[in-house]
LUMTORTI-273417 format. One record per residue (C-alpha): residue in one letter; residue number from 1; x, z, y. Coordinates in steps of 0.2 Angstrom, whole numbers, padded with zeros to 4 digits. Example, Ala and Ser with C-alpha at 12.3 -4.5 7.8 and 13.67 -1.06 7.14 Angstrom:
// LUMTORTI-273417
<atom 'A', 1, <0062, 0039, -0022>>
<atom 'S', 2, <0068, 0036, -0005>>
This chain:
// LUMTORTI-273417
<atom 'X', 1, <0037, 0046, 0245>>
<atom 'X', 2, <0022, 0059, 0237>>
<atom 'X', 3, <0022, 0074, 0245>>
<atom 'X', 4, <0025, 0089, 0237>>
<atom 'X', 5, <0006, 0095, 0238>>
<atom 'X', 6, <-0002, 0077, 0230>>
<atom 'X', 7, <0013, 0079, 0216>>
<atom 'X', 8, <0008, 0097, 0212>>
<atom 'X', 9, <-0012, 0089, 0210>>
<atom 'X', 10, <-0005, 0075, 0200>>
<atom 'X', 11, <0005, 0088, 0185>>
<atom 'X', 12, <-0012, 0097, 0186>>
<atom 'X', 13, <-0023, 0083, 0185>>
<atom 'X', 14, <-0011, 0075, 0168>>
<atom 'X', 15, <-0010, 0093, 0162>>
<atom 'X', 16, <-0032, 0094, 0161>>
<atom 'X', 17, <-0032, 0077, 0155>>
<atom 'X', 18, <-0023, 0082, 0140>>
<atom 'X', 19, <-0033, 0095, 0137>>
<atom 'X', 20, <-0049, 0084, 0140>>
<atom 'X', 21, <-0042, 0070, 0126>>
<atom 'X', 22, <-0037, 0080, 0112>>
<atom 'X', 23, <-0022, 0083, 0104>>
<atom 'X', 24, <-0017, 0064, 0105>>
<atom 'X', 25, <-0012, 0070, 0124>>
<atom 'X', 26, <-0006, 0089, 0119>>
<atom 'X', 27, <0009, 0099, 0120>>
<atom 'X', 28, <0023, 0096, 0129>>
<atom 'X', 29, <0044, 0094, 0131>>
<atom 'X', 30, <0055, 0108, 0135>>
<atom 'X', 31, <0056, 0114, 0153>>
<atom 'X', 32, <0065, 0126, 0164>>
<atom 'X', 33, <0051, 0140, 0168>>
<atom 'X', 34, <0060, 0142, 0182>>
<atom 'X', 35, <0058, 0125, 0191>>
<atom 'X', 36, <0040, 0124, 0185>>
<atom 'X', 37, <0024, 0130, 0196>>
<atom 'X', 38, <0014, 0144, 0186>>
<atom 'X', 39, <-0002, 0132, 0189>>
<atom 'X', 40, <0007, 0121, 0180>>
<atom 'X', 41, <0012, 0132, 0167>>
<atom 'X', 42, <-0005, 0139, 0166>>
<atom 'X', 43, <-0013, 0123, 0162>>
<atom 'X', 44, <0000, 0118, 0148>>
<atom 'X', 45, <-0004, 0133, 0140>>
<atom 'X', 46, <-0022, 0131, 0140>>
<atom 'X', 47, <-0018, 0111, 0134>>
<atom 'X', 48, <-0009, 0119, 0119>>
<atom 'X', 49, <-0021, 0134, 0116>>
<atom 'X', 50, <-0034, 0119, 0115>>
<atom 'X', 51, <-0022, 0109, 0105>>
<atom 'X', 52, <-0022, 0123, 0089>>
<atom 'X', 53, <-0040, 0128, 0089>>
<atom 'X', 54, <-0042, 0107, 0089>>
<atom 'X', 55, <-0032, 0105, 0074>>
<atom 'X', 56, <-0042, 0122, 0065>>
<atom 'X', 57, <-0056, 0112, 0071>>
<atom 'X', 58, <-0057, 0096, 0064>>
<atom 'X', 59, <-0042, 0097, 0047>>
<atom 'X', 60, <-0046, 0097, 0030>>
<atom 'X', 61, <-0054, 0113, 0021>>
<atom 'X', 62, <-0056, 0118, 0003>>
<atom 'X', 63, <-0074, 0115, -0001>>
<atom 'X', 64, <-0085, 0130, 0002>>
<atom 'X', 65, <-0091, 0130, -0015>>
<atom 'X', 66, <-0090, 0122, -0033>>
<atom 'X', 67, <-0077, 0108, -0031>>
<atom 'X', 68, <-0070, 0095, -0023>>
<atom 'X', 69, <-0077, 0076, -0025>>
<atom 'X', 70, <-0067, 0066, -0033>>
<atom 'X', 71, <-0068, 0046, -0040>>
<atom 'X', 72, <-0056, 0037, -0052>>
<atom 'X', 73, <-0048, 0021, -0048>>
<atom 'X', 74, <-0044, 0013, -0062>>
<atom 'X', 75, <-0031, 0001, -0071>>
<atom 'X', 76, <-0033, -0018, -0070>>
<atom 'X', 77, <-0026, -0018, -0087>>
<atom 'X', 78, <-0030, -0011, -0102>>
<atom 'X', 79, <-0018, 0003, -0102>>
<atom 'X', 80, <-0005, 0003, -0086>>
<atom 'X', 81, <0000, 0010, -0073>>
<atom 'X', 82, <-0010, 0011, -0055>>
<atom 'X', 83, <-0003, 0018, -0039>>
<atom 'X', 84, <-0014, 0021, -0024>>
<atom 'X', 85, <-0005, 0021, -0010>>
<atom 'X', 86, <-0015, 0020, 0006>>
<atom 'X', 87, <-0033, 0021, 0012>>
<atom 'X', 88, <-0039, 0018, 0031>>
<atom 'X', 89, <-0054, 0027, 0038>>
<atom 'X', 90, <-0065, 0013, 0034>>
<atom 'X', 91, <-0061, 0020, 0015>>
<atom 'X', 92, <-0053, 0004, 0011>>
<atom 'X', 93, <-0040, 0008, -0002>>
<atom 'X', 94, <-0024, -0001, -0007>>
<atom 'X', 95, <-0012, 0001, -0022>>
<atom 'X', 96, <-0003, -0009, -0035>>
<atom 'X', 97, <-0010, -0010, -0054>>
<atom 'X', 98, <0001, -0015, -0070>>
<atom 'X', 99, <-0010, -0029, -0079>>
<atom 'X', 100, <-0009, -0031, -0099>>
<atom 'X', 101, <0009, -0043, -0096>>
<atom 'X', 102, <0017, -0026, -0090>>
<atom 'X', 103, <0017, -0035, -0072>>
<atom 'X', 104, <0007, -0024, -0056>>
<atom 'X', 105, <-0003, -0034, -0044>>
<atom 'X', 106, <-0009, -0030, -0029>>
<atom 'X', 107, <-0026, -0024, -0027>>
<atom 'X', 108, <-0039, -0019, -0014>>
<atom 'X', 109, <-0053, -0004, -0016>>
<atom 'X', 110, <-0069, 0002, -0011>>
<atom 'X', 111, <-0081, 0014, -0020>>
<atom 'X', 112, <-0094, 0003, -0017>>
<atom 'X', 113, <-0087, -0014, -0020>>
<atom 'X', 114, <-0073, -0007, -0032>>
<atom 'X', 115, <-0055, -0015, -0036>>
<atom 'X', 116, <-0051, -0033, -0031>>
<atom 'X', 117, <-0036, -0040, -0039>>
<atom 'X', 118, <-0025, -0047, -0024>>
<atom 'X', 119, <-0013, -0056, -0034>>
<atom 'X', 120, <-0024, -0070, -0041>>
<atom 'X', 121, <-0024, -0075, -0023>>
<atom 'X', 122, <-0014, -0090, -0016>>
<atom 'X', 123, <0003, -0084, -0012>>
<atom 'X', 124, <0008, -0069, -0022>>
<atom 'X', 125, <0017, -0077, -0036>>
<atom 'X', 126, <0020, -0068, -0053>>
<atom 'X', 127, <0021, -0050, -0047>>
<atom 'X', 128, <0015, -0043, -0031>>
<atom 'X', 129, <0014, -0025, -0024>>
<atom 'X', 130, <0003, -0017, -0011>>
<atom 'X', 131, <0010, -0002, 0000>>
<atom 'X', 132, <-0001, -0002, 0020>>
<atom 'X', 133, <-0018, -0004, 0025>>
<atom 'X', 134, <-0019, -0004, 0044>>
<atom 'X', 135, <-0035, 0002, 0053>>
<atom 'X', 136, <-0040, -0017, 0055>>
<atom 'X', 137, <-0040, -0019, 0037>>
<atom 'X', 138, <-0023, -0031, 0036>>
<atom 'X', 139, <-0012, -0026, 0021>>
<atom 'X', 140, <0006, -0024, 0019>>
<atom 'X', 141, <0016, -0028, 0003>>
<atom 'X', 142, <0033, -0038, -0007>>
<atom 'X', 143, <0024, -0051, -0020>>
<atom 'X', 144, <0037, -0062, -0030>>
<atom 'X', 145, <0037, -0081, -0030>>
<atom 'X', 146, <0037, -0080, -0049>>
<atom 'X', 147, <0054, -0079, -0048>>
<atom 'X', 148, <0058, -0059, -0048>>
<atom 'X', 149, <0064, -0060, -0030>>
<atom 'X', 150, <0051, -0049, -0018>>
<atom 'X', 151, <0048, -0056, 0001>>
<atom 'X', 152, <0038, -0043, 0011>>
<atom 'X', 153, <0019, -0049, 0016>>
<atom 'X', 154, <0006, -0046, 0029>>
<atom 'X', 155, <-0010, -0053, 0023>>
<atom 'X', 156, <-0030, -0054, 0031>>
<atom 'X', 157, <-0046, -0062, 0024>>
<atom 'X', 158, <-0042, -0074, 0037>>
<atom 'X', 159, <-0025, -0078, 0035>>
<atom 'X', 160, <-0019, -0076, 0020>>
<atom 'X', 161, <-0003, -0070, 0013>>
<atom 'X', 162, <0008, -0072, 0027>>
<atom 'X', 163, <0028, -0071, 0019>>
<atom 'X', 164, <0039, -0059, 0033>>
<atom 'X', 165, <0057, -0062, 0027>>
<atom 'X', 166, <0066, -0077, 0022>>
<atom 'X', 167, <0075, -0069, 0013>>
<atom 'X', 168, <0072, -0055, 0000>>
<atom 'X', 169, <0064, -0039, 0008>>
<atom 'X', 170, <0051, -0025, 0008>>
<atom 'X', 171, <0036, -0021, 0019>>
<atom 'X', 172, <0032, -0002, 0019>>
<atom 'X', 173, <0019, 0002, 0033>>
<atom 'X', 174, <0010, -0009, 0047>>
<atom 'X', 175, <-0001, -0007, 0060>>
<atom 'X', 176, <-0016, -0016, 0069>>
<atom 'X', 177, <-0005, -0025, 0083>>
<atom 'X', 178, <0002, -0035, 0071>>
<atom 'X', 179, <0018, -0027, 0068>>
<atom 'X', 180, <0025, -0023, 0050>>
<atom 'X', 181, <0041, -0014, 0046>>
<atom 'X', 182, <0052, -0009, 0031>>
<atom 'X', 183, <0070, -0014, 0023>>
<atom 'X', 184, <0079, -0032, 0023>>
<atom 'X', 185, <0090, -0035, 0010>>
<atom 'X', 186, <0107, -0039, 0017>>
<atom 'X', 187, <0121, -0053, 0008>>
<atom 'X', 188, <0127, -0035, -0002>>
<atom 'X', 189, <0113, -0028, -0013>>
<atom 'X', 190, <0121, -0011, -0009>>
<atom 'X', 191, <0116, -0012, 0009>>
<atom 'X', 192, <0100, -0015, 0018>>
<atom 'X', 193, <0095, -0013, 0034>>
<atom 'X', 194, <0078, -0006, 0041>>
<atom 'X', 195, <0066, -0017, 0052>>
<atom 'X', 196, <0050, -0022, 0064>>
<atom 'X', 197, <0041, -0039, 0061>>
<atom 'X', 198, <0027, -0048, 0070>>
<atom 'X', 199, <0023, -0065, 0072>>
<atom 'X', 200, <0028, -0065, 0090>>
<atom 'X', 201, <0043, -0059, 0089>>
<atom 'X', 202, <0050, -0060, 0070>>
<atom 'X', 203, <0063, -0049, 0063>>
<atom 'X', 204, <0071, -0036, 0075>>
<atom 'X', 205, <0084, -0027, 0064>>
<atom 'X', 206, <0084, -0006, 0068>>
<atom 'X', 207, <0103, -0002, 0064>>
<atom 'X', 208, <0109, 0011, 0056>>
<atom 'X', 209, <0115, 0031, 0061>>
<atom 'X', 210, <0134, 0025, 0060>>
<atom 'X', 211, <0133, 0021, 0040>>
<atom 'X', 212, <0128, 0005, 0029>>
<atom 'X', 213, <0109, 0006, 0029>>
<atom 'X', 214, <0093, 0012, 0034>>
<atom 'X', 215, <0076, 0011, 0029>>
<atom 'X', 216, <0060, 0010, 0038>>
<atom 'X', 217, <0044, 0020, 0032>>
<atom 'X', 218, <0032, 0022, 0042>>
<atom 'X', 219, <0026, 0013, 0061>>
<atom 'X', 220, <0011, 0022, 0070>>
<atom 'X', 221, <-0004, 0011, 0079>>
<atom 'X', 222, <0009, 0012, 0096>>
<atom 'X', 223, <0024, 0005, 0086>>
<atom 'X', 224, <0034, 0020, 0083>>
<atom 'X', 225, <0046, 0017, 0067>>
<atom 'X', 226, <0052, 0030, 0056>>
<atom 'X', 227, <0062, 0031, 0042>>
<atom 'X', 228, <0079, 0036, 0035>>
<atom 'X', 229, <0098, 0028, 0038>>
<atom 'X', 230, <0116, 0034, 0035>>
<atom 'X', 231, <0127, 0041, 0044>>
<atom 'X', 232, <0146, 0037, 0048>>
<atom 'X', 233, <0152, 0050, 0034>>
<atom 'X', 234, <0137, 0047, 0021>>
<atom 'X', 235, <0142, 0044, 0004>>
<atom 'X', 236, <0136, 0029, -0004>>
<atom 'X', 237, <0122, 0036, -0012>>
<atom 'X', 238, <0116, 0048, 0002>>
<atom 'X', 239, <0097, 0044, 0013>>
<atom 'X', 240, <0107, 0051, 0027>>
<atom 'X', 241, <0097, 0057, 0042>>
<atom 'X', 242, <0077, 0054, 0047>>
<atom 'X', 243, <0077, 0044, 0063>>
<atom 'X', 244, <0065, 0039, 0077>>
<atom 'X', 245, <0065, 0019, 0085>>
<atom 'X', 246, <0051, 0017, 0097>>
<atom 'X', 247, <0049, -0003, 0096>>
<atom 'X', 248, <0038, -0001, 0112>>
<atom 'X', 249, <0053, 0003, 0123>>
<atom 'X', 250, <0064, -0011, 0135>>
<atom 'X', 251, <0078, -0008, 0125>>
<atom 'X', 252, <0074, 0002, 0109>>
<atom 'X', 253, <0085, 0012, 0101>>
<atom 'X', 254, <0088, 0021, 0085>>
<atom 'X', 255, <0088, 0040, 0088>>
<atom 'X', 256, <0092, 0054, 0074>>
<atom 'X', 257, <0075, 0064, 0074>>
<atom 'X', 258, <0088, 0082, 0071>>
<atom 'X', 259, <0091, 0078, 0089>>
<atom 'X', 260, <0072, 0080, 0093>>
<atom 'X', 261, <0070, 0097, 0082>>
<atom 'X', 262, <0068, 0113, 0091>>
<atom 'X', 263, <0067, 0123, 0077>>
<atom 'X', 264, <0082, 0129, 0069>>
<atom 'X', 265, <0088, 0130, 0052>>
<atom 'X', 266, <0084, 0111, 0048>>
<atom 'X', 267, <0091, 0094, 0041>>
<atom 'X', 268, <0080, 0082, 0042>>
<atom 'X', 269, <0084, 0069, 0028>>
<atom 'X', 270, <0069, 0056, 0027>>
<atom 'X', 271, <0055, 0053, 0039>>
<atom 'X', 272, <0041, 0045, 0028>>
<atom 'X', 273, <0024, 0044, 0042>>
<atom 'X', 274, <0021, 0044, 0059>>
<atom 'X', 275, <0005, 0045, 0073>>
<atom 'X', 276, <0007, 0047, 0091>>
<atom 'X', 277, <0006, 0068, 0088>>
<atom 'X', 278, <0017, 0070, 0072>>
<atom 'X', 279, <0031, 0066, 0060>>
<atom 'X', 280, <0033, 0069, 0042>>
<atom 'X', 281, <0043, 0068, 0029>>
<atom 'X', 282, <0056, 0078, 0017>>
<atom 'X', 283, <0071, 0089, 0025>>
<atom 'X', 284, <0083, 0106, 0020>>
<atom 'X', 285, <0077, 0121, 0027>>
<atom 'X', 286, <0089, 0136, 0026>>
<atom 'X', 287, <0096, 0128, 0010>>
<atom 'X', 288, <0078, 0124, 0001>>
<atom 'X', 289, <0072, 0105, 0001>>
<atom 'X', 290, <0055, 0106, 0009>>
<atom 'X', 291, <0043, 0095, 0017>>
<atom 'X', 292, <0041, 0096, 0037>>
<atom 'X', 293, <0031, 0090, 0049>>
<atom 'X', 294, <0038, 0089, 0066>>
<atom 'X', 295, <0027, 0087, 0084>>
<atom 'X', 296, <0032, 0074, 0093>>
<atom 'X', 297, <0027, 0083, 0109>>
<atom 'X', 298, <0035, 0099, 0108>>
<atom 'X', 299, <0050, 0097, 0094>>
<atom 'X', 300, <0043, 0112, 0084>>
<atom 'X', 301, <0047, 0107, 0065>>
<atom 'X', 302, <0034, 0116, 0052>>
<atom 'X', 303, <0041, 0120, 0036>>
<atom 'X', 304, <0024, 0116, 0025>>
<atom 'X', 305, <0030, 0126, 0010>>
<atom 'X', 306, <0030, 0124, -0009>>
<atom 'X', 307, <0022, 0128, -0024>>
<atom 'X', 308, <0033, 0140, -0036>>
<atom 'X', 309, <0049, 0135, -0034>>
<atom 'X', 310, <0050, 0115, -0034>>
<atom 'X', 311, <0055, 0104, -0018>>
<atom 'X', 312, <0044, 0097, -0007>>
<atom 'X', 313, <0038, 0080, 0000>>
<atom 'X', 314, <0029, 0076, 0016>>
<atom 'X', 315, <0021, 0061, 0012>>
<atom 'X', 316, <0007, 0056, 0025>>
<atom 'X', 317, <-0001, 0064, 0040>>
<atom 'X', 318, <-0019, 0061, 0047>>
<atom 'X', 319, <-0024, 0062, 0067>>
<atom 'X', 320, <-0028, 0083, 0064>>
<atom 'X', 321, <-0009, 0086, 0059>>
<atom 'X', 322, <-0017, 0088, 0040>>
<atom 'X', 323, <-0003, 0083, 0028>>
<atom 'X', 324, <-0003, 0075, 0010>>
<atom 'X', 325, <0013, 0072, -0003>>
<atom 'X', 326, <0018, 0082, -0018>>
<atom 'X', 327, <0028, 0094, -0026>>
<atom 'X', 328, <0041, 0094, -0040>>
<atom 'X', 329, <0043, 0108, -0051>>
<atom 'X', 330, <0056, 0101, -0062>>
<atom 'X', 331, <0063, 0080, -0064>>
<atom 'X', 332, <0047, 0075, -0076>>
<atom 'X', 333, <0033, 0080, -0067>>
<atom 'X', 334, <0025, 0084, -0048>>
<atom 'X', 335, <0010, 0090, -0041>>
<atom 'X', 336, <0000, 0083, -0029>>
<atom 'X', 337, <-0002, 0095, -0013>>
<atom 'X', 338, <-0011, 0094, 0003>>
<atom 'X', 339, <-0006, 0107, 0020>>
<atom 'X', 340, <-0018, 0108, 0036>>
<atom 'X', 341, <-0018, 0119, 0051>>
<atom 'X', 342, <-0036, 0125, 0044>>
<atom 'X', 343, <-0030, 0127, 0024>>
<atom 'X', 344, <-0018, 0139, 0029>>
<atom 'X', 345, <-0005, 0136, 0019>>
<atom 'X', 346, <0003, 0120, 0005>>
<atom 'X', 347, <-0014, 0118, -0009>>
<atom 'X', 348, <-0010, 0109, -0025>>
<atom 'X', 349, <-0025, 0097, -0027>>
<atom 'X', 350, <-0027, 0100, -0044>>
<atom 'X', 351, <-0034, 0117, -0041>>
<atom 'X', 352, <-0049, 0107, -0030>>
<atom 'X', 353, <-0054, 0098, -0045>>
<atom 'X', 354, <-0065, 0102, -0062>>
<atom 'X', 355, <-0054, 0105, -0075>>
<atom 'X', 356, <-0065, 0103, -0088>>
<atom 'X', 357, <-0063, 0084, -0082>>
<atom 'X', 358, <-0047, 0083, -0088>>
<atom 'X', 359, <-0037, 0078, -0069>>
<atom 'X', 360, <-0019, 0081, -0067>>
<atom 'X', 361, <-0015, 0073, -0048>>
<atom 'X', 362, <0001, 0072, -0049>>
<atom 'X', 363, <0005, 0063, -0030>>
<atom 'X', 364, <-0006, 0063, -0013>>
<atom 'X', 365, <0000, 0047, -0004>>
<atom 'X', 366, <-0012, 0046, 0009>>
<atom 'X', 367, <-0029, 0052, 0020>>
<atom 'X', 368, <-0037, 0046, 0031>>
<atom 'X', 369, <-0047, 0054, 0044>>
<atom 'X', 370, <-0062, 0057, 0035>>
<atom 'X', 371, <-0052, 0067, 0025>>
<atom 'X', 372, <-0052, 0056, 0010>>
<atom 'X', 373, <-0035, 0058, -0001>>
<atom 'X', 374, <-0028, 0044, -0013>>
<atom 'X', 375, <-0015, 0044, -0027>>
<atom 'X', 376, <-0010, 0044, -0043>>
<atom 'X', 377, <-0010, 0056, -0058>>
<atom 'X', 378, <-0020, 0057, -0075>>
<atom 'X', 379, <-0037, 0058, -0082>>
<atom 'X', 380, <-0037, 0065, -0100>>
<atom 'X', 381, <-0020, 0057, -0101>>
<atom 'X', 382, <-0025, 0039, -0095>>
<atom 'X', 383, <-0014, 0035, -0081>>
<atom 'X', 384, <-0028, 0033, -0064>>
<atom 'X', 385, <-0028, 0034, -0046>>
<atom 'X', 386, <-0042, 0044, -0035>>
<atom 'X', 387, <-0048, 0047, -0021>>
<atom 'X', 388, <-0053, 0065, -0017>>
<atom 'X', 389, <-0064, 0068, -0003>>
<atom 'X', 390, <-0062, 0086, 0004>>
<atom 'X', 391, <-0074, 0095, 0019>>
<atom 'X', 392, <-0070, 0095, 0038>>
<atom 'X', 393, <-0067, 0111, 0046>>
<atom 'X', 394, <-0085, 0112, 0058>>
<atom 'X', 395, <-0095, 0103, 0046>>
């Protein structure tokens, strides 16, 4: 058994190696003061003291002067649609592109290399769609068979298109282990079921809150899953409640993320991103739809605000907490916003931008940790994607 002295050197030991790794290793559960040593406590609050100037360190800041940089990604046809869903630090970008036939294909981005067109590749049928790129490059998607039926993919240079489902599903997120989740279509097309994939171990259906379906978003390099399922009493139509699934446990477990909240006043609806610090997504606070951002560590849920008077939605989150998604003022148009610990307060990205060049950025859906943001809007009313590049607080 440990004695009580080499246990009291171990908490203090884990509590400095916290705040010697960064805010990865910050924060902490809920205790009982009481049955805590204060050395302990003293060196949890010095963890989370080092944890907020960390994030005011290193997040996103409006550019000291002039604007922000900003590159167009543009349509593979000659007048459609493109949506830029996700860039890795390695500023490989990923989206979906609507060709001259009025189908979208997958595509791949760099500024350097510009757009390849994924769906001429062997495997992605008619119409294919991109929606992850993990930190290792693979890429997650649903692609037809020419048919109009989607089947979720992970693909690599080396591999290929690798089909997930047998039968018809979608593939939201993945990560660099190999993992991939999203929705599987069930026998009812009213009903689907969220879920993990790797080639090891194949389909693992998540469950549900109680209701008929759920969906997965978002899976973190460590294999958290988040998403949104019903509930027993949710009517059909309803997202029901965000949950939590840690796929990394021996026996994983669906678990409502409202049970993790320690801040009052909240129901969170929809969990849309996670990393091993933070989960957001979209949520009702005192009666206003707002985006959130939750810490894993500590419970505390942030309400990131609005612009005017239109709800909120937490799209993505980067390693410094910084968080990306838009806002919508009324039904037939949003803005695109970005919230950091070091930009005070929700930013709509179009006032980073020249107007005199003509951008309306109309949806942030994700950055990476160089603090490169990609999505979709308009360029003197031509339908584009961008990625936007803003400063680093400290550089």
């Amino acid at each position: 058994m440990m004695s009580r002295a080499k246990a009291l050197h171990s908490l203090v030991a884990a509590a400095a190696t916290a705040v010697s790794i960064g805010c990865s290793g910050c924060g902490s559960e809920q205790h009982d003061s009481g049955s805590v040593v204060p050395a302990i406590e003293i060196a949890r609050a010095e963890s989370r003291a080092h944890c907020a100037g960390h994030e005011k360190e290193h997040g996103v800041v409006p550019p000291a002067k002039g604007y922000a940089r900003i590159v167009e990604i543009a349509a593979l046809g000659k007048d459609g649609m493109v949506f830029v869903n996700d860039i890795n630090d390695d500023g490989v970008a990923v989206g979906s592109a609507q060709m001259d036939s009025g189908k979208f294909h997958a595509f791949r981005w760099t500024e350097r290399g510009g757009t390849t067109d994924l769906g001429e590749q062997p495997g992605f049928g008619a119409a294919s769609y991109t929606s992850a790129i993990a930190s290792d490059g693979a890429i997650s998607g649903q692609s037809d068979h020419g048919d109009g039926v989607y089947y979720g993919y992970r693909w690599t240079p080396s591999t290929g298109r690798v089909e997930v489902c047998p039968t018809a599903c979608s593939v939201w997120d993945l990560n660099a282990r190999g993992q991939v989740a999203g929705l599987l279509l069930g026998q009812d097309t009213t009903t689907w079921q969220a879920f993990v994939w790797s080639a090891a171990s194949g389909i693992k259906t998540i469950g549900t809150l109680g209701g008929v379906r759920s969906s997965a978003s978002g899976i973190s390099d460590q294999g958290l899953v988040v998403g949104n399922a019903q509930l027993a009493e949710s009517a059909a139509n309803d997202v029901g409640h965000a949950f939590l699934y840690d796929s990394r446990a021996a026996r994983p477990a669906i678990q409502d993320l409202n049970s993790r909240a320690r801040t009052s006043g909240w129901v969170l609806r929809g969990a849309t991103d996670v990393n091993d610090a933070y989960v957001v997504g979209y949520g009702v606070h005192n009666e206003q739809n707002r985006a959130f951002r939750l810490a894993l560590q500590t419970g505390v849920v942030d309400d990131l605000g609005t612009i005017g008077i239109g709800d909120s939605v937490a799209w993505a989150v980067d390693e410094a907490g910084d968080v990306v998604g838009w806002v919508a003022p009324d039904i037939h148009h949003t803005i695109a916003t970005v919230w950091g610990p070091a930009m005070g307060k929700m930013v709509a990205l179009n006032d980073l931008v020249d107007p005199a060049e003509g951008w309306d950025l109309q949806q942030a859906d994700a950055i990476n940790g160089h603090g490169v943001i990609v999505g979709m809007g308009t360029r003197q009313g031509v339908a584009v994607g961008f990625a936007l590049t803003l400063p680093l607080a400290g550089q």
